[in-house]
N, C-alpha and C positions, 0 to 999 in steps of 0.2 A: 594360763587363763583357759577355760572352758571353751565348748564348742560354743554350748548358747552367749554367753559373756563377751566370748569376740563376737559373735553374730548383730550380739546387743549394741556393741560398740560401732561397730561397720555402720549399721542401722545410723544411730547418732552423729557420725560423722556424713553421712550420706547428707540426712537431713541439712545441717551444720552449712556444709558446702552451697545446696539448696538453695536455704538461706540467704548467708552471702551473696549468691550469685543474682538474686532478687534484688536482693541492695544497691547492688554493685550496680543494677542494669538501673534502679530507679535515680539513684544519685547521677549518675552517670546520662541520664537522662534531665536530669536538671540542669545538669555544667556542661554536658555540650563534651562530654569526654566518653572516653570505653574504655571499659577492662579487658586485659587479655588474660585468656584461660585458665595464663599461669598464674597471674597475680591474682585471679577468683581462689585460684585454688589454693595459694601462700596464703591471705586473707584469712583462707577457713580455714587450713592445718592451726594457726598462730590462734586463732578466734577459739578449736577446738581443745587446743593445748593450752590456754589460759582457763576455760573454764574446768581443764581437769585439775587443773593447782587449786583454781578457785574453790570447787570441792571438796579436794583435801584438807585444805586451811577450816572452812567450813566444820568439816568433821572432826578436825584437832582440837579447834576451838570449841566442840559441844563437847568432846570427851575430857579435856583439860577441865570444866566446868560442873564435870561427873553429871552431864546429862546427855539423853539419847536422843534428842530432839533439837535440831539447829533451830537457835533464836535471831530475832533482830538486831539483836545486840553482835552476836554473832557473824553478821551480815557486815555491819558498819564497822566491825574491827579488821576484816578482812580487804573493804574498801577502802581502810585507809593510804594503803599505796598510792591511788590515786586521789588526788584532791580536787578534781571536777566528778567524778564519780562517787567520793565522801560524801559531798556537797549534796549533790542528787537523790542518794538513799538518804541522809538525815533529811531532808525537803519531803521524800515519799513516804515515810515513816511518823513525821508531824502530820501527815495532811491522812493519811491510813490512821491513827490515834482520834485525829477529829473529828471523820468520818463513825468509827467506834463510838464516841464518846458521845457524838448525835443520833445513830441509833439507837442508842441504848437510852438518850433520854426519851423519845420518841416513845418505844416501848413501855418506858414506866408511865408518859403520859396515859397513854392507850391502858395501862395496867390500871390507872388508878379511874378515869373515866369509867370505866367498866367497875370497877368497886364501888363505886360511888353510886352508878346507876342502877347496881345490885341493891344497895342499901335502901335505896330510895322506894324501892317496890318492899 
């Protein structure tokens, strides 16, 4: 691995740990519990090392697919391991299509109003 590459990843995991350790303190703030340092820190190692599998699978799944661009689909085959996390990206993914899908008619209203207004002059 490079110099910048680990530096890149240091960075990441820095972050990552961060993180966690926010959580850790807000949850932890709700239930009346605390983390100790260590378990902030297994937390984030476990949290950091799942998302670099998550990653990879990501990347096997666009190249298997002969494309260079991770999709959605992509996404939810990857979530399938867990079935409260499935659940959750196909939920975010209907409700992100909705959202698209009212845009976009939004847009054509505005498109055609303006044609229409056009024509009329």
């Amino acid at each position: 691995m490079s110099l910048d590459a680990d530096e890149t990843r240091q960075r990441l995991k820095a972050a990552v740990h961060y993180t966690v350790g926010r959580l850790c303190q807000r949850a932890g703030e709700e239930h009346r519990r605390e983390f100790s340092r260590q378990a902030v820190a297994a937390i984030a190692e476990t949290a950091f090392r799942q998302c670099d599998v998550f990653a990879k699978d990501l990347e096997a799944f666009a190249r298997h697919a002969k494309r260079s661009i991770v999709s959605a689909e992509d996404v939810k085959l990857a979530a399938r391991r867990s079935t409260a996390l499935s659940i959750y990206i196909h939920n975010k993914s209907e409700e992100l299509a909705q959202e698209q899908k009212t845009a976009k008619n939004k847009s054509t209203r505005k498109r055609k109003s303006k044609d229409t207004e056009e024509s009329r002059e």
